[in-house]
PAGUNU-328011 format. One line per field, with one value per residue: residue number from 1; residue in three letters; x, y negated, z negated of N, C-alpha, C, O in turn. Coordinates in steps of 0.1 Angstrom, whole numbers, plus 5000, padded with zeros to 4 digits. Atoms other than C-alpha are relative to their C-alpha. Example, Ala and Ser with C-alpha at 12.3 -4.5 7.8 and 13.67 -1.06 7.14 Angstrom:
% PAGUNU-328011
num	c(1,2) .
residuo	c(ALA,SER) .
n_c1	c(5009,4991) .
n_c2	c(5012,5011) .
n_c3	c(5000,5000) .
ca_c1	c(5123,5137) .
ca_c2	c(5045,5011) .
ca_c3	c(4922,4929) .
c_c1	c(5009,4992) .
c_c2	c(4988,4989) .
c_c3	c(5000,4992) .
o_c1	c(5019,4997) .
o_c2	c(4988,4978) .
o_c3	c(4993,4991) .
This chain:
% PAGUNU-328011
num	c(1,2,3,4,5,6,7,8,9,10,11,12,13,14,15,16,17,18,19,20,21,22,23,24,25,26,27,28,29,30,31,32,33,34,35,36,37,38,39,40,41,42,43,44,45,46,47,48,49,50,51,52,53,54,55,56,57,58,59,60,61,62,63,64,65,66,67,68,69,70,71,72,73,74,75,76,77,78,79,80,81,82,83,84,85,86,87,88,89,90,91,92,93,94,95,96,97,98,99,100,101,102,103,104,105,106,107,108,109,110,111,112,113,114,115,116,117,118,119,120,121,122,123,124,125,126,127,128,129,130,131,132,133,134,135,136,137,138,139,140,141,142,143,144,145,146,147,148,149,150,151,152,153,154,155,156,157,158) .
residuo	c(UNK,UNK,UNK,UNK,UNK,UNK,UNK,UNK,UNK,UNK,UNK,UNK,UNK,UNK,UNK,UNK,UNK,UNK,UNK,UNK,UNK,UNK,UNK,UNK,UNK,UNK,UNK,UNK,UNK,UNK,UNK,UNK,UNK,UNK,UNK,UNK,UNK,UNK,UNK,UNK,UNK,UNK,UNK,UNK,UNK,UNK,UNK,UNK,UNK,UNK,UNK,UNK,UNK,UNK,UNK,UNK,UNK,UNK,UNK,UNK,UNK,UNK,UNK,UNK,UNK,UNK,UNK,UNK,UNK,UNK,UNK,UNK,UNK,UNK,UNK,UNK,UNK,UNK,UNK,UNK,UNK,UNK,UNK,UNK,UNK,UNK,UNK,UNK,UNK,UNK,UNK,UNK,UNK,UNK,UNK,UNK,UNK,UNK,UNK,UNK,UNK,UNK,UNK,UNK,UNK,UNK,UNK,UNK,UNK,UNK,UNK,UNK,UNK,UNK,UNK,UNK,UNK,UNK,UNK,UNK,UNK,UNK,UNK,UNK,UNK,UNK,UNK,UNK,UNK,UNK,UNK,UNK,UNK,UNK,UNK,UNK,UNK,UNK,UNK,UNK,UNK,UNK,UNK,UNK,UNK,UNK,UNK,UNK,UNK,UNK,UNK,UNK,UNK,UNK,UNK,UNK,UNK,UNK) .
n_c1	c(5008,4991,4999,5007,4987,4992,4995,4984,4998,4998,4989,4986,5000,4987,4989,4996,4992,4982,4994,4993,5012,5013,5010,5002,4999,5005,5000,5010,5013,5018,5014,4997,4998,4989,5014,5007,4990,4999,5010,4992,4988,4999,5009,4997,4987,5001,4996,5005,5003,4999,5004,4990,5007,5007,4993,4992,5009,5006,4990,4995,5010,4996,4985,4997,4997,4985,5000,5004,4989,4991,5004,5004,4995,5001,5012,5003,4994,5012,5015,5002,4995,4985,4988,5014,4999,4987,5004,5014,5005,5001,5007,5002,4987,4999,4998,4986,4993,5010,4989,4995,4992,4985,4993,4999,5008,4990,4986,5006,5005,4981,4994,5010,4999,4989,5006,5012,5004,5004,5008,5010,5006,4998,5004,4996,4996,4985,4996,4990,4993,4998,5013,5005,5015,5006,4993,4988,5006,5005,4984,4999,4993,4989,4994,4991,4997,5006,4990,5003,5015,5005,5009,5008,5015,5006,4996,5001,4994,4983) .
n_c2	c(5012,5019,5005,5013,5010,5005,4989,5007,5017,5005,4991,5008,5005,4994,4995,5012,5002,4996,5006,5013,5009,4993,5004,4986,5006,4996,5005,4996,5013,5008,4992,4986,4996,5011,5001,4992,4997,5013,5002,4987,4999,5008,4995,4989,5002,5012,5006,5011,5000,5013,5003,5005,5007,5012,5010,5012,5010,5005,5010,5006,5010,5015,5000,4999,4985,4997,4995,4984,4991,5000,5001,4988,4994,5006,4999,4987,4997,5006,4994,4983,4996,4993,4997,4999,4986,4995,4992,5008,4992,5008,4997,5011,5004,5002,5010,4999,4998,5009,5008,5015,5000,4993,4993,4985,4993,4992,5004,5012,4990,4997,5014,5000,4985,4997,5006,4996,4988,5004,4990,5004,4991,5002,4993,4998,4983,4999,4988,4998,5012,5014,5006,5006,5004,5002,4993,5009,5004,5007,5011,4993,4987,4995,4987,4998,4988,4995,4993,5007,5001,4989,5005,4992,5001,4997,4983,5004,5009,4996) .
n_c3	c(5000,4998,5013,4994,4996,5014,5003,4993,5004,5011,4997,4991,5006,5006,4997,4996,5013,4997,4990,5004,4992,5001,4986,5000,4990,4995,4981,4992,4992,5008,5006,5008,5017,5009,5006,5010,5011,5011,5009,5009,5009,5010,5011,5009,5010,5004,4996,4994,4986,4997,4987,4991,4996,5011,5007,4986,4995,5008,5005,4989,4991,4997,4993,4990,4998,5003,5012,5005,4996,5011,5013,5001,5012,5016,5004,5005,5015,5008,5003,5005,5017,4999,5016,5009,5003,4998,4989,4995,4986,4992,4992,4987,4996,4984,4999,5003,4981,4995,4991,5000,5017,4999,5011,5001,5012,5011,5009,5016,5006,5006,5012,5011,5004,5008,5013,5005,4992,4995,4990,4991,4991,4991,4990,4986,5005,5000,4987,5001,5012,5000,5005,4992,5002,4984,4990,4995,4988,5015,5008,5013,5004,5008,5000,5010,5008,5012,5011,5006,5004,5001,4989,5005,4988,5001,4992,4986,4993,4992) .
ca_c1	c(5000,5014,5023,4998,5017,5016,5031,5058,5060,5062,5090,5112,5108,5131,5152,5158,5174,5205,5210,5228,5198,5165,5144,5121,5103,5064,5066,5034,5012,4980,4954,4973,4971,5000,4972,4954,4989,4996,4970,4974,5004,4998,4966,4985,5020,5005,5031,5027,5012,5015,4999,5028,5008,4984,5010,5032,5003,4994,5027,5036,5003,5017,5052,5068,5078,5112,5109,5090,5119,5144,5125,5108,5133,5133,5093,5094,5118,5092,5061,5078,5089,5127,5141,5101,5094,5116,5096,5068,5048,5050,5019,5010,5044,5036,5042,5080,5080,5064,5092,5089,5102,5133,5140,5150,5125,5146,5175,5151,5134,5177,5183,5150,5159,5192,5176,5146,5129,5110,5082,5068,5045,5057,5041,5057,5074,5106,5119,5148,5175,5163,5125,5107,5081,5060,5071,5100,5093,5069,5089,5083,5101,5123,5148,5169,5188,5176,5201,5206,5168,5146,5119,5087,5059,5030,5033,5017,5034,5070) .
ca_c2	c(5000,4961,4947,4911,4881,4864,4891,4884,4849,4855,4882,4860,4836,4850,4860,4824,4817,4834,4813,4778,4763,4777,4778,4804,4797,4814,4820,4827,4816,4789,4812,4840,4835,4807,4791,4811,4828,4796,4788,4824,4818,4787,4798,4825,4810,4771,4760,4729,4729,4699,4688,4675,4660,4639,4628,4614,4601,4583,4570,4561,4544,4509,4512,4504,4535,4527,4524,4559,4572,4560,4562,4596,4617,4597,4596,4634,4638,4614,4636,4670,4652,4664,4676,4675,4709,4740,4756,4736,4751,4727,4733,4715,4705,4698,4661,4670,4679,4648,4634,4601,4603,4620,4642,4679,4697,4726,4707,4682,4714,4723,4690,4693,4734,4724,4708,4733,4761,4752,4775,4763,4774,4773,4777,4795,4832,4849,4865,4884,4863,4835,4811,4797,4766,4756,4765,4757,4729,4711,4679,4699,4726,4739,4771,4781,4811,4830,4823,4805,4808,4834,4837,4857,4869,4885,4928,4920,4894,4905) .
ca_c3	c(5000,5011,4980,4982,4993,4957,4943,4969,4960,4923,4930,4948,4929,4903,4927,4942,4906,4915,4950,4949,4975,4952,4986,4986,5023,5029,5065,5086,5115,5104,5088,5077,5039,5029,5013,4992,4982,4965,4948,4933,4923,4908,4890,4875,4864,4862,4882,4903,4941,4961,4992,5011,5037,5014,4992,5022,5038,5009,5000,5031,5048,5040,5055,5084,5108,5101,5065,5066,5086,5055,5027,5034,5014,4981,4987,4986,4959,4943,4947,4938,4902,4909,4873,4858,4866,4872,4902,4924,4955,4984,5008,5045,5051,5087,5080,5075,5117,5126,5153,5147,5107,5123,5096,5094,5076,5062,5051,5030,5020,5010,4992,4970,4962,4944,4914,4911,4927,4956,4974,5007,5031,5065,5092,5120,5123,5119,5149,5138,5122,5131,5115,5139,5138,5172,5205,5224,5250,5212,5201,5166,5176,5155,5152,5123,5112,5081,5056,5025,5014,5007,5037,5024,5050,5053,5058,5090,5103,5127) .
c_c1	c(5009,4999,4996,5009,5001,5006,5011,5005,5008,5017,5010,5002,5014,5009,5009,5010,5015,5007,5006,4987,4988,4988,4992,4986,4986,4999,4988,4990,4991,4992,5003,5006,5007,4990,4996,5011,5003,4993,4996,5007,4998,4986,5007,5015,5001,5012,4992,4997,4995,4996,5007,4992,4996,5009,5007,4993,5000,5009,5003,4994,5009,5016,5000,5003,5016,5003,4994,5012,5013,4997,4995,5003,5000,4984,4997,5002,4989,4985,5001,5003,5013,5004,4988,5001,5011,4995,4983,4998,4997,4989,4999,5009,5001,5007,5014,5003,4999,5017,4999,5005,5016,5006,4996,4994,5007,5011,4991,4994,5009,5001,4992,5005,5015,4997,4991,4997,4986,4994,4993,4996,5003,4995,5008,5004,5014,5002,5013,5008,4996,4983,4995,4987,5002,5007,5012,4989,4991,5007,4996,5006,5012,5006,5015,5002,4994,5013,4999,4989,4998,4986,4992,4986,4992,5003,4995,5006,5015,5004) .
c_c2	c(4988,5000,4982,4987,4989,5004,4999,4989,5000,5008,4987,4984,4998,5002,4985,4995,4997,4990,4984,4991,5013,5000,5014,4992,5011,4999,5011,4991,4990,5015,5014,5007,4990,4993,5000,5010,4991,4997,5015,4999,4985,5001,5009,4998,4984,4991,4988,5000,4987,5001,4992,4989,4990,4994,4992,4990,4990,4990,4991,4991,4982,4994,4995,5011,4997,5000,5010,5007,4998,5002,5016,5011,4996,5003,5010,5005,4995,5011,5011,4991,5007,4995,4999,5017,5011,5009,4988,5009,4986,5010,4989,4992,4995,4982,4997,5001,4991,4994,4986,4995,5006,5003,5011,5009,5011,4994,4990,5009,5007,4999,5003,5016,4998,4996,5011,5011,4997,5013,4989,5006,4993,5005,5002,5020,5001,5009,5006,4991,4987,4997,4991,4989,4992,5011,4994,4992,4984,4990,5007,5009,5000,5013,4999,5013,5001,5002,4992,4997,5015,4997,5012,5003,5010,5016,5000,4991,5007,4987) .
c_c3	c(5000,4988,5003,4999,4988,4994,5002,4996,4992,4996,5000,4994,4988,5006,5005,4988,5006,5017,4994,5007,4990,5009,5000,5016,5003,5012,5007,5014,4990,5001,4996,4985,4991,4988,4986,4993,4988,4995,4991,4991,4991,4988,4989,4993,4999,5004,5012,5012,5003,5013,5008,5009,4997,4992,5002,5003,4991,4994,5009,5011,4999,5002,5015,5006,5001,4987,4995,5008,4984,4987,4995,4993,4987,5000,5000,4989,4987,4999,4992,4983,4996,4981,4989,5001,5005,5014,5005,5012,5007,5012,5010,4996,5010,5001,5000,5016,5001,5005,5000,4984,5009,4993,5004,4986,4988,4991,4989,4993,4987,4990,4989,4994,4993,4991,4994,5010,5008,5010,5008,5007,5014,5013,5014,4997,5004,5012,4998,4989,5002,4996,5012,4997,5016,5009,5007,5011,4985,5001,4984,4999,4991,4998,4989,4994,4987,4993,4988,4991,4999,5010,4995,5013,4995,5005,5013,5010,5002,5001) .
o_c1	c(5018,4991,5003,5017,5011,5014,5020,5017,5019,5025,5017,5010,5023,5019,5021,5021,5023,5019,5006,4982,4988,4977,4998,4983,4990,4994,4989,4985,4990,4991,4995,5013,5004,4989,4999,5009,5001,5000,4995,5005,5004,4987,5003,5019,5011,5014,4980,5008,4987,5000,5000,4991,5001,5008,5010,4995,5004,5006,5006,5000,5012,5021,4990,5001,5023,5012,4996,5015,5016,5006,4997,4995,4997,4981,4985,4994,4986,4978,4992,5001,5015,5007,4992,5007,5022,5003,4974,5006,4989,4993,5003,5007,5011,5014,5018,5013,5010,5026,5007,5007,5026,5017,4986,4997,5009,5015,4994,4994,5006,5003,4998,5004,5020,5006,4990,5005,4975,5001,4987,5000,4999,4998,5011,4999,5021,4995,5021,5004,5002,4976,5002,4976,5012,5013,5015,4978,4996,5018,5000,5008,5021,4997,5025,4993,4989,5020,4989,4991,5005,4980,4998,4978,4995,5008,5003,5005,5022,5015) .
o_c2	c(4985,5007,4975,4984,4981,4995,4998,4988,4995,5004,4982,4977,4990,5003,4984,4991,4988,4989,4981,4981,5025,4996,5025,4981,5022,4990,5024,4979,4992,5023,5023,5016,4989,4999,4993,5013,4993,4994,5014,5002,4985,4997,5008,5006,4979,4981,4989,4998,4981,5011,4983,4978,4979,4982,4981,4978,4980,4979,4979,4984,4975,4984,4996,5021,5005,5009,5013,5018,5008,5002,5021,5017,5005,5011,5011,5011,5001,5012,5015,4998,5012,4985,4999,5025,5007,5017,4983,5017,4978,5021,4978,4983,4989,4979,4986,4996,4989,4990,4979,4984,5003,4998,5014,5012,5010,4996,4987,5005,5011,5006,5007,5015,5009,5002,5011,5015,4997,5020,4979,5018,4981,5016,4994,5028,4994,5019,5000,4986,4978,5007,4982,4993,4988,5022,4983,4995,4973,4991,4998,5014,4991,5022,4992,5020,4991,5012,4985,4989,5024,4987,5022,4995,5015,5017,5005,4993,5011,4984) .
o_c3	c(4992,4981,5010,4990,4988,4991,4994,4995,4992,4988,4991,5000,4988,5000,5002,4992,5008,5020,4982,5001,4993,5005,5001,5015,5008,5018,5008,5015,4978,5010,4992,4981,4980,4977,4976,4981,4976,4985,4979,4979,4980,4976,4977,4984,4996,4998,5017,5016,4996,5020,5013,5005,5000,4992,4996,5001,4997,4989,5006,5019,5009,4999,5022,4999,5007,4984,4983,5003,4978,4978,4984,4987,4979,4991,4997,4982,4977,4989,4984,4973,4985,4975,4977,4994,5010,5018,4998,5016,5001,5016,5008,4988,5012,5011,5001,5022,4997,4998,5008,4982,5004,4991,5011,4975,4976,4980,4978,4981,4976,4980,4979,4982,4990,4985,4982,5019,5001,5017,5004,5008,5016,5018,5023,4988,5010,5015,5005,4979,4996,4997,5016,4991,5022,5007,5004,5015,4984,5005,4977,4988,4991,4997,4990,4989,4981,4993,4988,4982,5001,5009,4992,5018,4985,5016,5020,5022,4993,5005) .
């Protein structure tokens, strides 16, 4: 029997400890669970889940788009609460592709996982060694080896 993808979360979780980047990285298409893992996991160990999206948006509506390209990292570091808690779940991340911030989603993902232990839900799939989000051809695409992190998917998902 799959073992259910909180389960995996809460696993790896602990295991992220022992890395120097604590990144633990849910990776799946849209609608195949990231979600409702998280909110699992945060019902059941009261850790923190954050709506990435909404909290950007929200910080960021009355900027310029060049002071959201510079400021964007600090106004993340700001939402998670960096050195408040010791593990947060970052959900709808998509606002991290967004090509006109010109920032690298994983590595600000990186920066924030050296302080604390950082679960996100990412949408895309792993193809081998390498994580995938969009398609090639996208201005969101993105391709990055599987290292460094802990990448968690669904028993269905290749």
């Amino acid at each position: 029997m799959a073992e259910p993808l909180a389960d995996k979360v809460i696993r790896n979780i602990g295991q992220a400890g022992e890395l120097y980047q604590r990144l633990v990285l849910l990776v799946a298409p849209a609608g195949a669970g990231k979600t409702a893992a998280l909110q699992v996991v945060h019902e059941r160990t009261s850790v923190p889940l954050l709506n990435v999206n909404l909290e950007l948006s929200r910080r960021m509506l009355d900027l310029t788009e060049r002071q959201r390209v510079l400021k964007l990292p600090r106004l993340l570091a700001e939402s998670v609460g960096v050195g408040v808690p010791d593990v947060v779940l970052l959900d709808n991340i998509e606002v991290l592709f967004d090509a006109s911030l010109k920032q690298d989603p994983l590595r600000l993902l990186q920066g924030l996982s050296r302080n604390l232990t950082v679960v996100a839900a990412w949408s895309g799939t792993v193809d081998g060694e390498h994580m995938v989000y969009a398609t090639p051809g996208h201005p969101e695409y993105r391709r990055y080896p599987v290292r460094d992190f802990l990448a968690v998917k669904p028993e269905a998902i290749v």
